[in-house]
Gaussian input, Z-matrix of N, CA and C with variables (Angstrom, degrees):
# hf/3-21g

backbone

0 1
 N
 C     1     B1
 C     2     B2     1     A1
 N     3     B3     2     A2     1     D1
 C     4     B4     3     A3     2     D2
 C     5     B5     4     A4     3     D3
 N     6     B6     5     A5     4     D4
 C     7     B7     6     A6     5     D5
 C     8     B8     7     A7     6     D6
 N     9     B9     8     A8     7     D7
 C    10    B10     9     A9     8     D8
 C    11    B11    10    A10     9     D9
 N    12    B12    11    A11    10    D10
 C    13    B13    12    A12    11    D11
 C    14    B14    13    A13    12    D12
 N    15    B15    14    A14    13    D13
 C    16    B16    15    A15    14    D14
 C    17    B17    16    A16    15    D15
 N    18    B18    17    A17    16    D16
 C    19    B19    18    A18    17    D17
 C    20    B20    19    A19    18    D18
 N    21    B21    20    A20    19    D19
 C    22    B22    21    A21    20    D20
 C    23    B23    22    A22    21    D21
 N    24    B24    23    A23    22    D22
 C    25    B25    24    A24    23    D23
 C    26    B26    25    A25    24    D24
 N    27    B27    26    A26    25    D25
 C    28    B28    27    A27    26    D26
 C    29    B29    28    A28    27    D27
 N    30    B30    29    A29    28    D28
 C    31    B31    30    A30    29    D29
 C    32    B32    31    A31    30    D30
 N    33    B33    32    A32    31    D31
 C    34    B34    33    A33    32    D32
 C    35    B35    34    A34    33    D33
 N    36    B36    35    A35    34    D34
 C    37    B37    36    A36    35    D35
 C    38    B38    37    A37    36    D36
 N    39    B39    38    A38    37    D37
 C    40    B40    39    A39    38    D38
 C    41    B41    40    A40    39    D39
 N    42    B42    41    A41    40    D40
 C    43    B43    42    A42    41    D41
 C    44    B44    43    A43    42    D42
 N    45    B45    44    A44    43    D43
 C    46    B46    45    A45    44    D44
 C    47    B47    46    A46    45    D45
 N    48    B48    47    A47    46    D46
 C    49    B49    48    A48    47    D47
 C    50    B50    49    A49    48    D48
 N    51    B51    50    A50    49    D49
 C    52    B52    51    A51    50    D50
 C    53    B53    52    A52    51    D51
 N    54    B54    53    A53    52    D52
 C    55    B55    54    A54    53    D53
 C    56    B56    55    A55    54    D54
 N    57    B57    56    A56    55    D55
 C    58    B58    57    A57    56    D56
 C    59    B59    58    A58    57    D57
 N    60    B60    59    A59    58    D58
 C    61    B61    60    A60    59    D59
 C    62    B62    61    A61    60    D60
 N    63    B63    62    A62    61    D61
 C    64    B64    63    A63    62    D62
 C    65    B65    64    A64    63    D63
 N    66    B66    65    A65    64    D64
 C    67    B67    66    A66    65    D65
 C    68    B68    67    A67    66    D66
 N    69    B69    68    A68    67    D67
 C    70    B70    69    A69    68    D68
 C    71    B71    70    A70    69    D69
 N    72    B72    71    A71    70    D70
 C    73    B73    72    A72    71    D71
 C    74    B74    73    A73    72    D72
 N    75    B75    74    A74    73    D73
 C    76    B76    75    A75    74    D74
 C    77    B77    76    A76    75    D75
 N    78    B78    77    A77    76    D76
 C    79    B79    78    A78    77    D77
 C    80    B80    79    A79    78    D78
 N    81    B81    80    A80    79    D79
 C    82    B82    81    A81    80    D80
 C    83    B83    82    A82    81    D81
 N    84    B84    83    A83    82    D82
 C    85    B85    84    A84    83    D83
 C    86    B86    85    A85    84    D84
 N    87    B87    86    A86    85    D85
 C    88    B88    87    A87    86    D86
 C    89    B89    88    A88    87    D87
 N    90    B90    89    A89    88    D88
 C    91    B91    90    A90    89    D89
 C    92    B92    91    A91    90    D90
 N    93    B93    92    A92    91    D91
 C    94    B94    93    A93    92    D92
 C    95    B95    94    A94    93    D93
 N    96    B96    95    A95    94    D94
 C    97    B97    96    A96    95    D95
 C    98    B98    97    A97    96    D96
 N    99    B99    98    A98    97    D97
 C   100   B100    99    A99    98    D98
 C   101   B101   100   A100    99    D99
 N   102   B102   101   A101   100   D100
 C   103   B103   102   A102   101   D101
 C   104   B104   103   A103   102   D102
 N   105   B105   104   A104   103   D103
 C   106   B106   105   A105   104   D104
 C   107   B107   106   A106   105   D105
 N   108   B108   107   A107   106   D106
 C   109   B109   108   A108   107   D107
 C   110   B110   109   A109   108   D108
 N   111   B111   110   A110   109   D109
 C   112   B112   111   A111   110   D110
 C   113   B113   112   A112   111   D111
 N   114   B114   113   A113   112   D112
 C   115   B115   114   A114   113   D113
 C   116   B116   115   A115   114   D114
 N   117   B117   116   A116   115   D115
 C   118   B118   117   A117   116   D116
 C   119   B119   118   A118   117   D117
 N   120   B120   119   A119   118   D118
 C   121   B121   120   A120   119   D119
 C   122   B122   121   A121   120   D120
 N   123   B123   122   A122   121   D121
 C   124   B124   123   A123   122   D122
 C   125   B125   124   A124   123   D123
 N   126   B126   125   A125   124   D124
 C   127   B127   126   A126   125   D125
 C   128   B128   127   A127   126   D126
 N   129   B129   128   A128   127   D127
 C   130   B130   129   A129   128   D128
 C   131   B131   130   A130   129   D129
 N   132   B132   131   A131   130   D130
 C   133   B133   132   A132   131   D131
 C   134   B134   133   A133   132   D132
 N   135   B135   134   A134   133   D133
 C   136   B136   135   A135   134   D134
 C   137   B137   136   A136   135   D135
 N   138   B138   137   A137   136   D136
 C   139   B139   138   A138   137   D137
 C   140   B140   139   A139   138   D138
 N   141   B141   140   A140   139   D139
 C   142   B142   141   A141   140   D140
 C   143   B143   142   A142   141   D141
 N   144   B144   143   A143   142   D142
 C   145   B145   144   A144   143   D143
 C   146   B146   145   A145   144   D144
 N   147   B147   146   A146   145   D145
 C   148   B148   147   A147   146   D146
 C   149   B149   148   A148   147   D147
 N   150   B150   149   A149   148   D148
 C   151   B151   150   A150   149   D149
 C   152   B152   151   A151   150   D150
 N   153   B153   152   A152   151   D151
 C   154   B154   153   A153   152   D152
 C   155   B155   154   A154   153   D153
 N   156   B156   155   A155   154   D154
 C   157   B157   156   A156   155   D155
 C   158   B158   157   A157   156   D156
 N   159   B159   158   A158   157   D157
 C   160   B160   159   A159   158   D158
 C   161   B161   160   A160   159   D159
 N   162   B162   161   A161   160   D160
 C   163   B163   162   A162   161   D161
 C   164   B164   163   A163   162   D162
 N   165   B165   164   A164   163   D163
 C   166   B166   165   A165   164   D164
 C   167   B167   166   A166   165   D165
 N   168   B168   167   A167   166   D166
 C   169   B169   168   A168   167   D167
 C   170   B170   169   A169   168   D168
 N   171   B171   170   A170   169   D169
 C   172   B172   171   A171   170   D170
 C   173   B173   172   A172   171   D171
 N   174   B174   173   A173   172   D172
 C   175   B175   174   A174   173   D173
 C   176   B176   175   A175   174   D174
 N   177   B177   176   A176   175   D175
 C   178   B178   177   A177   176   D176
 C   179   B179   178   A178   177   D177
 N   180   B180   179   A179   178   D178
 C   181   B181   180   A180   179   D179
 C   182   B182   181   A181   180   D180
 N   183   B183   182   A182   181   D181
 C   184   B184   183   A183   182   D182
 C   185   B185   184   A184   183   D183
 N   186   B186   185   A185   184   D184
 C   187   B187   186   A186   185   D185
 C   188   B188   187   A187   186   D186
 N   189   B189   188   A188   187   D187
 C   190   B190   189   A189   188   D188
 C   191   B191   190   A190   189   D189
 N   192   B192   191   A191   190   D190
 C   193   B193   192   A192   191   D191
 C   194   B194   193   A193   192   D192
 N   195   B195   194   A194   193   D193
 C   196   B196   195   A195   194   D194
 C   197   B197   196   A196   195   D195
 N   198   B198   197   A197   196   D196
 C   199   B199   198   A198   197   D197
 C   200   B200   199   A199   198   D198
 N   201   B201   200   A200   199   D199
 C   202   B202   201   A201   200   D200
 C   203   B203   202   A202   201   D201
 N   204   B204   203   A203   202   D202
 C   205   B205   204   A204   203   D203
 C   206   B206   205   A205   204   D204
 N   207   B207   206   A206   205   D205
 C   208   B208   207   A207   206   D206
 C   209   B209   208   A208   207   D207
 N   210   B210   209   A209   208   D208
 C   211   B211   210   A210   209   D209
 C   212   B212   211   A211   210   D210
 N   213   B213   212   A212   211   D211
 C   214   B214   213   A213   212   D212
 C   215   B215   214   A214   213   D213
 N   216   B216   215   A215   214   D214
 C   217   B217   216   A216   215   D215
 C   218   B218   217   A217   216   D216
 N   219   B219   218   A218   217   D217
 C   220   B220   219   A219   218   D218
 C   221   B221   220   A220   219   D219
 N   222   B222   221   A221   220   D220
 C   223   B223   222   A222   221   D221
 C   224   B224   223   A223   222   D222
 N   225   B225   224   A224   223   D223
 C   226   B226   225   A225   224   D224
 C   227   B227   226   A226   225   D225
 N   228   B228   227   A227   226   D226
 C   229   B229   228   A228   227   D227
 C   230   B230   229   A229   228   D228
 N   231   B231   230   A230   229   D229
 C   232   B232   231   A231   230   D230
 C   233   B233   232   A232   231   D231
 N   234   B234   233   A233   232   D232
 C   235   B235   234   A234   233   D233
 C   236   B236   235   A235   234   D234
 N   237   B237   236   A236   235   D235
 C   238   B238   237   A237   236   D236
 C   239   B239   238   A238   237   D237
 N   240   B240   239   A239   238   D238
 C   241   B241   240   A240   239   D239
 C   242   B242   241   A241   240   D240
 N   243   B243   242   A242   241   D241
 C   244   B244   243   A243   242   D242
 C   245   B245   244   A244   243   D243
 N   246   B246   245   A245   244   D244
 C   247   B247   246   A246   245   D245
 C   248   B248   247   A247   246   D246
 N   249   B249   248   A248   247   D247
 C   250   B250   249   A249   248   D248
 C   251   B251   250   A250   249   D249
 N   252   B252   251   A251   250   D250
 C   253   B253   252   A252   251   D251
 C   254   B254   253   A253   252   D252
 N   255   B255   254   A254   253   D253
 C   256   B256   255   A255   254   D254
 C   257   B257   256   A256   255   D255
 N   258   B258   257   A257   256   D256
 C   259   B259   258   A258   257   D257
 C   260   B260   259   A259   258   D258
 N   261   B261   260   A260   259   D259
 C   262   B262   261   A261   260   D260
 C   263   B263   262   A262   261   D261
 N   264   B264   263   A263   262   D262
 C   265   B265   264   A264   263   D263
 C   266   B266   265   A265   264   D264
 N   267   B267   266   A266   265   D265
 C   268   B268   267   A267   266   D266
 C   269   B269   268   A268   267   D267
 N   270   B270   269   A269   268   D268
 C   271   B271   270   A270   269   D269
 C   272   B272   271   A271   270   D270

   B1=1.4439
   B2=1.5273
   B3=1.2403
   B4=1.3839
   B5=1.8377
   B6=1.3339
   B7=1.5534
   B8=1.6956
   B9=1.7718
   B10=1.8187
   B11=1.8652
   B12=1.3213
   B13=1.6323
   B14=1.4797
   B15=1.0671
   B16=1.2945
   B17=1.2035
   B18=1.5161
   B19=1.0147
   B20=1.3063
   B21=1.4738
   B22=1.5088
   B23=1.4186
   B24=1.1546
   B25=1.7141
   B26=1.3030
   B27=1.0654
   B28=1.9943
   B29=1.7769
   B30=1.3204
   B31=1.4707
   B32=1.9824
   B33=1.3277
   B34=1.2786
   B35=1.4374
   B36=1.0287
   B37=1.5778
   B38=1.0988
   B39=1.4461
   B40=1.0138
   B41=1.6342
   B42=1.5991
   B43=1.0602
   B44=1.6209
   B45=1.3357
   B46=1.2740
   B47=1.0397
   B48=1.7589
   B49=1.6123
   B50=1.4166
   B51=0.9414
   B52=1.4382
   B53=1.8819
   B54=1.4752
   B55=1.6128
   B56=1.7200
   B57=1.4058
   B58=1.4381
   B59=1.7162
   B60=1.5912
   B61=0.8226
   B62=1.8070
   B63=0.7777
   B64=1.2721
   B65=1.7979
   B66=1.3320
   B67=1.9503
   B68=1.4787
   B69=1.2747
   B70=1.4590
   B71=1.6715
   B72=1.0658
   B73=2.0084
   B74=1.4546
   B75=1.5495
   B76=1.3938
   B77=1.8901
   B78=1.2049
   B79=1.7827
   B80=1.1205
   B81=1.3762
   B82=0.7455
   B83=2.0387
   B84=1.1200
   B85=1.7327
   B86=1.7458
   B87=1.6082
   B88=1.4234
   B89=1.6028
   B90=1.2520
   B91=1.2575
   B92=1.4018
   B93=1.4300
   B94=1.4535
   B95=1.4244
   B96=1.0188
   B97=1.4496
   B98=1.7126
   B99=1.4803
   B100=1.2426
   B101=1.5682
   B102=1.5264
   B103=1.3205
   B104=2.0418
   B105=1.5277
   B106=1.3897
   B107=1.3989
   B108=1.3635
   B109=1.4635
   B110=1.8236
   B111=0.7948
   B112=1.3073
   B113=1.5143
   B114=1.4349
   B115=1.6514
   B116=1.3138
   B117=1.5502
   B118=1.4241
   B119=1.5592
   B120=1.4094
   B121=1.7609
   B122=1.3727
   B123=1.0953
   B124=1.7451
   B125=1.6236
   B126=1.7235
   B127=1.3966
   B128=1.2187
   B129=1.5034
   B130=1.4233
   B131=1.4899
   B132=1.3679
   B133=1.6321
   B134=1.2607
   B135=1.2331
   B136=1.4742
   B137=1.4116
   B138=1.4102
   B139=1.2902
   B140=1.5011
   B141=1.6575
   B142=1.7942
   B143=1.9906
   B144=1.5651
   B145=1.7810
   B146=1.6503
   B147=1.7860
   B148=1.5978
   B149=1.8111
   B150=1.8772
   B151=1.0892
   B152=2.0254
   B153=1.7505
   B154=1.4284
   B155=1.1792
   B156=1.1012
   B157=1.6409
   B158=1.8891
   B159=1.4077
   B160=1.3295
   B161=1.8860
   B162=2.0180
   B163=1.1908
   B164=1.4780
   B165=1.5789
   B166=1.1469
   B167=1.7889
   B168=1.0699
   B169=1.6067
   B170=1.4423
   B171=1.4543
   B172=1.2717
   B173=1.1327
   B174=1.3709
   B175=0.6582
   B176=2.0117
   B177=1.1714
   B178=1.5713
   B179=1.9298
   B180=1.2029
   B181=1.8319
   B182=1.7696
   B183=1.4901
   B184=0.9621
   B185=1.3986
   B186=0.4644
   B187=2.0242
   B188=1.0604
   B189=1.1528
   B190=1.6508
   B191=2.0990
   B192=1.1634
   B193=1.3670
   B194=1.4079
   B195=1.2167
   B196=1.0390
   B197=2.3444
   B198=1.4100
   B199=1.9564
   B200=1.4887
   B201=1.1380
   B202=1.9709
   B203=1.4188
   B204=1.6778
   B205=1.1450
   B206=2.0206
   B207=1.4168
   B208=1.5394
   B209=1.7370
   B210=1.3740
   B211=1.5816
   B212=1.5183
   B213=1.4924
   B214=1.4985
   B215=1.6566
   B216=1.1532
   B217=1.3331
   B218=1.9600
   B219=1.1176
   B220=1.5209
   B221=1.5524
   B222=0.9817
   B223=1.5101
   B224=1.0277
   B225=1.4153
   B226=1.3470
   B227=1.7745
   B228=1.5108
   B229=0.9882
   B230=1.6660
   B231=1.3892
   B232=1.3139
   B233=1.3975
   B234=1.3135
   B235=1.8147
   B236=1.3588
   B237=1.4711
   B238=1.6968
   B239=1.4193
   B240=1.2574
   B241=1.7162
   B242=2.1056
   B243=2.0266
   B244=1.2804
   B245=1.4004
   B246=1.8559
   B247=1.3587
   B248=1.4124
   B249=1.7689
   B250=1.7037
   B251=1.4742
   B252=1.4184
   B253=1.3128
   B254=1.6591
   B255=1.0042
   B256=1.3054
   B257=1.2781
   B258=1.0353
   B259=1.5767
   B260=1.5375
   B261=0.8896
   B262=1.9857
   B263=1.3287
   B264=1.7807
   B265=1.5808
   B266=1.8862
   B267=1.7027
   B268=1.3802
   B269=1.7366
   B270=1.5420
   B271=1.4501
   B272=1.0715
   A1=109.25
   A2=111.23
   A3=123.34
   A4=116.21
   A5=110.44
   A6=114.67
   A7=93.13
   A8=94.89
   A9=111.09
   A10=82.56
   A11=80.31
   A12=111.22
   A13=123.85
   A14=115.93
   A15=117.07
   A16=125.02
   A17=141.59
   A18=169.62
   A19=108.54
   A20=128.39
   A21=113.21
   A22=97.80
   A23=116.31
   A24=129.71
   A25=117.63
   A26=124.06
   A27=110.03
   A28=76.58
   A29=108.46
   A30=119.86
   A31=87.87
   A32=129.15
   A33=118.19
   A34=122.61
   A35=125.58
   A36=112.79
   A37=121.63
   A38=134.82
   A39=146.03
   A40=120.73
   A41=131.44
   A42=142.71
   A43=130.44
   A44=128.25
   A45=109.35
   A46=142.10
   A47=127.26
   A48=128.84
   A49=109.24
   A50=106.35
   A51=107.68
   A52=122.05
   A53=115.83
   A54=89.61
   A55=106.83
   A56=90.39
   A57=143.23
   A58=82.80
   A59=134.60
   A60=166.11
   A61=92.72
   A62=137.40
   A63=144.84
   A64=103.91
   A65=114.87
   A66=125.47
   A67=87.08
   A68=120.07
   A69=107.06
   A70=114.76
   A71=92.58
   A72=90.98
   A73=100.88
   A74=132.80
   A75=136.64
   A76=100.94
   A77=105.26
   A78=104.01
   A79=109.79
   A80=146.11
   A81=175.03
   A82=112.39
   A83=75.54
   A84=77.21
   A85=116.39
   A86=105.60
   A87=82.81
   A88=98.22
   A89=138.33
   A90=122.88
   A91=130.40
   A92=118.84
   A93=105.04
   A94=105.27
   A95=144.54
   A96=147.71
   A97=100.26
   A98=109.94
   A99=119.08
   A100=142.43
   A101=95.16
   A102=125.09
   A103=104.64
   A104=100.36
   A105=121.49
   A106=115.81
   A107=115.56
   A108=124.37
   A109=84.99
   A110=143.79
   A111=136.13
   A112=131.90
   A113=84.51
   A114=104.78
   A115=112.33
   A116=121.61
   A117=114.13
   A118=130.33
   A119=100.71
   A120=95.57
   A121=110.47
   A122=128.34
   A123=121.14
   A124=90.96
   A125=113.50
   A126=107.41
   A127=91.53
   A128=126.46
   A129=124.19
   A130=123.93
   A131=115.89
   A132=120.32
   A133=133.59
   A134=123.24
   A135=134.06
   A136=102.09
   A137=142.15
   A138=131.43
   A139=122.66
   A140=98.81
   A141=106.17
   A142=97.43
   A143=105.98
   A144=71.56
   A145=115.45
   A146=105.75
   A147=81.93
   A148=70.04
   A149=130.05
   A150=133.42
   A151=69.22
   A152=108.21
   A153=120.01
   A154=109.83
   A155=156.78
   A156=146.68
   A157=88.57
   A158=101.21
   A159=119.89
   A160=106.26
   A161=100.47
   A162=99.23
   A163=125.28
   A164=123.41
   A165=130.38
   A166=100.33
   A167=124.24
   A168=111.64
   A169=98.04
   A170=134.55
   A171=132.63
   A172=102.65
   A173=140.17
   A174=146.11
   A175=102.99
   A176=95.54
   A177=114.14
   A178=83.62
   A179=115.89
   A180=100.27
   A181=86.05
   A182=141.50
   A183=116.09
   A184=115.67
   A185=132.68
   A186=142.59
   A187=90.94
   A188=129.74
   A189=105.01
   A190=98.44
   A191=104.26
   A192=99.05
   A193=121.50
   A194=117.76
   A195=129.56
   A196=103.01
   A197=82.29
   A198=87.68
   A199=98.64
   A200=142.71
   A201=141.79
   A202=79.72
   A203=117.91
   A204=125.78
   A205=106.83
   A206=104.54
   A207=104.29
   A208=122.62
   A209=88.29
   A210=89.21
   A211=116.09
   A212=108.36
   A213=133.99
   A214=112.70
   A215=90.90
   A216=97.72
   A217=87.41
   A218=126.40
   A219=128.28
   A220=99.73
   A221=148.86
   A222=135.36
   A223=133.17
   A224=137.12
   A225=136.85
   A226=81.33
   A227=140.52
   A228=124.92
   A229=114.26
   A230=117.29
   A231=103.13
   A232=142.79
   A233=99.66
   A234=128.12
   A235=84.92
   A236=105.73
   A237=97.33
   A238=122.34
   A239=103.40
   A240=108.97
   A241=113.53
   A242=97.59
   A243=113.41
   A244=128.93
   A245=94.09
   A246=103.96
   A247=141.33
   A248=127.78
   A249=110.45
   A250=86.01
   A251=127.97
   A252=124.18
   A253=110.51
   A254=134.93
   A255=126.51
   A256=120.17
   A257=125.77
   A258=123.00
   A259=107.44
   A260=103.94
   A261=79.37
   A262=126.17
   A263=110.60
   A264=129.28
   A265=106.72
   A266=109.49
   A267=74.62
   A268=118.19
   A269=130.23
   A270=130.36
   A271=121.48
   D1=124.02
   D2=166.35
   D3=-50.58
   D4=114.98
   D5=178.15
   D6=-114.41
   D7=135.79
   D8=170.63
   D9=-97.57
   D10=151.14
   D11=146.18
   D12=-123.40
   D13=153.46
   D14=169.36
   D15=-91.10
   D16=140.04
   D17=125.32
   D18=-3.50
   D19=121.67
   D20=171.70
   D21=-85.38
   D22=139.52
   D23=151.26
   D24=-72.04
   D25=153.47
   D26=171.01
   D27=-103.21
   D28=173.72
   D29=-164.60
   D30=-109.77
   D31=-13.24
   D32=176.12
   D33=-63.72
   D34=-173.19
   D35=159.74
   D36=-80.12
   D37=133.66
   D38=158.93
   D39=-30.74
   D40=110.18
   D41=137.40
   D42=3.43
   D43=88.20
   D44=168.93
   D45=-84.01
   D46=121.06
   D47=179.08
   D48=-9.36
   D49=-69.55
   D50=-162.61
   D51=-122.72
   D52=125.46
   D53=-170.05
   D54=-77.71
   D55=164.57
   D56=-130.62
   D57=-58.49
   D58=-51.28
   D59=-150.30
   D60=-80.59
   D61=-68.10
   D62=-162.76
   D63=-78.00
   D64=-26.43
   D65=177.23
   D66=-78.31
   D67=-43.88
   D68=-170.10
   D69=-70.23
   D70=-58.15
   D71=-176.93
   D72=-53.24
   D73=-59.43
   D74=-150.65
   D75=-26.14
   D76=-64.58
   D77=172.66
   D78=-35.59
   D79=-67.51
   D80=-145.03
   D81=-69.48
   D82=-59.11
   D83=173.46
   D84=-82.85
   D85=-15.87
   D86=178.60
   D87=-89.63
   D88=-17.62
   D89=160.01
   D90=-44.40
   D91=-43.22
   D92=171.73
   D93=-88.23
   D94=-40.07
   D95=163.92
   D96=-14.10
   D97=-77.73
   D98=173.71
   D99=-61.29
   D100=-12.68
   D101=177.91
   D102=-74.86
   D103=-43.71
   D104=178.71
   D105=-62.56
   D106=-45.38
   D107=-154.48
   D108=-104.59
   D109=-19.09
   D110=165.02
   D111=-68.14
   D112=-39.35
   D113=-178.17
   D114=-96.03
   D115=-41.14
   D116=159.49
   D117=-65.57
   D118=-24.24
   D119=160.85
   D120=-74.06
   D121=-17.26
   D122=-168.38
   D123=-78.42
   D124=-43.12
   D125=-157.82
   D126=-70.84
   D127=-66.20
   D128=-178.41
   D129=-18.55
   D130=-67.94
   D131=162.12
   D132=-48.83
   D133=-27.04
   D134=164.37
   D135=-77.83
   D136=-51.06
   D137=176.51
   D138=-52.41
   D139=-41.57
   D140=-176.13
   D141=-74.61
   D142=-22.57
   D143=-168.77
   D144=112.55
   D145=-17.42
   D146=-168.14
   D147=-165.22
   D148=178.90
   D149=-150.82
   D150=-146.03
   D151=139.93
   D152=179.41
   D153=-108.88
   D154=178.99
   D155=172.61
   D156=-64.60
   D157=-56.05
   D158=-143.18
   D159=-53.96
   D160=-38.18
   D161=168.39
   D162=-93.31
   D163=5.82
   D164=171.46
   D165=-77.42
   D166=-32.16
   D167=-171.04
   D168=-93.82
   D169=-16.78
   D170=155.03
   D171=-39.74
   D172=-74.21
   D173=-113.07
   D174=-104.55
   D175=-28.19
   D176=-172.21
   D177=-85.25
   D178=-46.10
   D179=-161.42
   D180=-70.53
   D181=-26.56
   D182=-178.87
   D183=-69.16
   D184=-39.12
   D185=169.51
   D186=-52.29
   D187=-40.32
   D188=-154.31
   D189=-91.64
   D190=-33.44
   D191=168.75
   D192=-63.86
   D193=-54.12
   D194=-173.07
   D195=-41.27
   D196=-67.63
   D197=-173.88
   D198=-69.69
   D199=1.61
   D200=162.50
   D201=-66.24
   D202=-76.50
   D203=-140.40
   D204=-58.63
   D205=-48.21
   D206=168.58
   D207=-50.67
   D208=-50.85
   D209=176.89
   D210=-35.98
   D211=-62.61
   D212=167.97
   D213=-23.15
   D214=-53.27
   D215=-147.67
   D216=-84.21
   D217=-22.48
   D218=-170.77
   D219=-104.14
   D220=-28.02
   D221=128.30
   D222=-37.63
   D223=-23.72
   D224=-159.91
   D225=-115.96
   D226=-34.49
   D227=170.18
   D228=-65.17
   D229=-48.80
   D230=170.39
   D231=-40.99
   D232=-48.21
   D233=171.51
   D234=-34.49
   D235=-77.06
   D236=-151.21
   D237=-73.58
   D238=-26.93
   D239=163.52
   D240=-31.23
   D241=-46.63
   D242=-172.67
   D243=-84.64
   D244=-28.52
   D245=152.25
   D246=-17.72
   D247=124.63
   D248=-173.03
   D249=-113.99
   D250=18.03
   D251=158.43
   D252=-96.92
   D253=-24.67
   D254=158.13
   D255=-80.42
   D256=-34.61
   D257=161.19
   D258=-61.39
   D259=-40.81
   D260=175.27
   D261=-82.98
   D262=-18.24
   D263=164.93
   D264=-59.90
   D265=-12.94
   D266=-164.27
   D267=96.81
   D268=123.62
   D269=147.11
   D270=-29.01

């Protein structure tokens, strides 16, 4: 027969992965990150004249960071909009 145990909890608050400061930007940086590598491959390729594999997937991972990074960032606003821990914290 299968026996659970329980897990001790510590009764403090729980530890966050990552500080608070660094969850916040992470969105944030892959937007301009991706904002960069998108737009500087576009400029790059329009200057040379011709599109390379090498700056076409530049150019695609910037897009693709960039809308991760929005998504991110418009989910994590919703959450808390829905949050009944920010509603009781208060704006």
């Amino acid at each position: 027969m299968l026996q659970l145990t329980s897990i001790p909890v510590e009764s403090k608050e729980m530890r966050a992965w990552t500080p608070q400061a660094i969850y916040e930007t992470k969105p944030w940086v892959f937007v301009v990150v991706g904002v960069i590598l998108a737009v500087g491959s576009t400029v790059w390729s329009l200057s040379a004249g011709s599109w390379t594999v090498w700056r076409s997937l530049a150019c695609f991972a910037g897009a693709a960071l960039t809308i991760v990074g929005g998504i991110t960032v418009q989910l994590r606003h919703d959450y808390r909009a829905r949050s009944k821990w920010r509603r009781r914290m208060g704006p």
